[in-house]
C-alpha beads as a LAMMPS data file, in Angstrom:
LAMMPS data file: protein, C-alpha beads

65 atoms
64 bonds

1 atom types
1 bond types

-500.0 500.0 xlo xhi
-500.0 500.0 ylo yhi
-500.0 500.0 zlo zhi

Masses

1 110.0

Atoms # bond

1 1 1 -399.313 120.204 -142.940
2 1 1 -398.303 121.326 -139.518
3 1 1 -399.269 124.636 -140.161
4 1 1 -402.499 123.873 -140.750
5 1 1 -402.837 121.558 -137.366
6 1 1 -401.678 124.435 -135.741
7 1 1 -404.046 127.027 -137.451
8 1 1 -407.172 124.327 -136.766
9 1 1 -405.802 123.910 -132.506
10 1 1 -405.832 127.481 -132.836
11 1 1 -408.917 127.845 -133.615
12 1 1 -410.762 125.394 -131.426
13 1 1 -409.399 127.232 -128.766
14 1 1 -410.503 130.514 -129.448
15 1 1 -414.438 129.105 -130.022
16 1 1 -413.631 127.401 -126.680
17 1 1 -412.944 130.812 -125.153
18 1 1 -415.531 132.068 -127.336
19 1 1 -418.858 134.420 -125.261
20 1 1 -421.206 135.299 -127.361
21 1 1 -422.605 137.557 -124.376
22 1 1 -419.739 139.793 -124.549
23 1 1 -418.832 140.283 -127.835
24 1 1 -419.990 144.200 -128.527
25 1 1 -419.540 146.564 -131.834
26 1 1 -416.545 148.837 -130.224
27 1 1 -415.478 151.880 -131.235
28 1 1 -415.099 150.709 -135.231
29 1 1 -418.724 149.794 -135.433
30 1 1 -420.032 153.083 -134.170
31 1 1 -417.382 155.078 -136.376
32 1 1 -418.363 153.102 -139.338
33 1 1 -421.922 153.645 -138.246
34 1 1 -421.701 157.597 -138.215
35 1 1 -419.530 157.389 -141.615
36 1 1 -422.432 155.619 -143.195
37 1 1 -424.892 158.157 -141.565
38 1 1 -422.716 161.281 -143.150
39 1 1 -422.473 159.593 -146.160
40 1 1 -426.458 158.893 -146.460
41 1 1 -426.806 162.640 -145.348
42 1 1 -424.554 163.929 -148.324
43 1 1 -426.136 161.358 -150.834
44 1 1 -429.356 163.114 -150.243
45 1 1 -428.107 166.783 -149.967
46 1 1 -426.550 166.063 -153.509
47 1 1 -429.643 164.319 -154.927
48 1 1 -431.984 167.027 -153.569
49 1 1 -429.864 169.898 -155.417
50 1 1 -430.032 167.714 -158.257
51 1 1 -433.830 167.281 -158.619
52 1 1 -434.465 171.430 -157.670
53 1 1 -432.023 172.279 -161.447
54 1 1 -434.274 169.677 -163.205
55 1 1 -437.026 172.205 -165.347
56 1 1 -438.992 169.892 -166.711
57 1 1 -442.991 170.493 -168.251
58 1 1 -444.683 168.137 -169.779
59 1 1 -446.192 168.805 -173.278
60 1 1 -449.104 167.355 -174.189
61 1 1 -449.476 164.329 -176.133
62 1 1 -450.315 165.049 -179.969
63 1 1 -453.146 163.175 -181.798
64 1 1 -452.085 160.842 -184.149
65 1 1 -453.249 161.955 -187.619

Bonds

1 1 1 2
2 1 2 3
3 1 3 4
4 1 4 5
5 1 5 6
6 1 6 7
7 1 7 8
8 1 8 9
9 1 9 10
10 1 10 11
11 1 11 12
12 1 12 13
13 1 13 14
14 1 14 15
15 1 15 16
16 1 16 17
17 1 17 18
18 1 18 19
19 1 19 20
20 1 20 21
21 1 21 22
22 1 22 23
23 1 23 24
24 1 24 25
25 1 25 26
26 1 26 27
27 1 27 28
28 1 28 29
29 1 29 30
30 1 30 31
31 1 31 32
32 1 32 33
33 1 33 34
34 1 34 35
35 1 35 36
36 1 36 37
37 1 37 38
38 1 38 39
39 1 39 40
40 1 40 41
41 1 41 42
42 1 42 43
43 1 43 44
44 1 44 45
45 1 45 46
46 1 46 47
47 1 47 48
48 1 48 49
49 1 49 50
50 1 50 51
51 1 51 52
52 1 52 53
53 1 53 54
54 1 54 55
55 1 55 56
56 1 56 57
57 1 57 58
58 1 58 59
59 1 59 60
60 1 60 61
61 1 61 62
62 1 62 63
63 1 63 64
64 1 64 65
């Protein structure tokens, strides 16, 4: 039970210290940022060398007898 008081006094002072005019991204939002950005960038590269092997023609549709 103590643990808990302590872990809820904790708390109350850290929202009491709490700026929400200073809080900022850092360095681990813009790294995760880029990684998503590199990852979209190979997602496409792959999907566009997928779509160029596709040989597809379309036949066309056969009367029904």
């Amino acid at each position: 039970m103590s643990t808990s008081v302590t872990l809820a006094h904790a708390t109350t002072e850290l929202a009491a210290s709490y700026d929400p005019n200073s809080v900022t991204p850092g360095l681990l939002g813009f790294v995760v940022f880029c990684g998503l950005g590199v990852a979209t960038w190979f997602l496409l590269k792959s999907m566009n060398g997928r779509f160029k092997r596709i040989d597809f023609v379309e036949e066309p549709e056969q009367p029904k007898e």
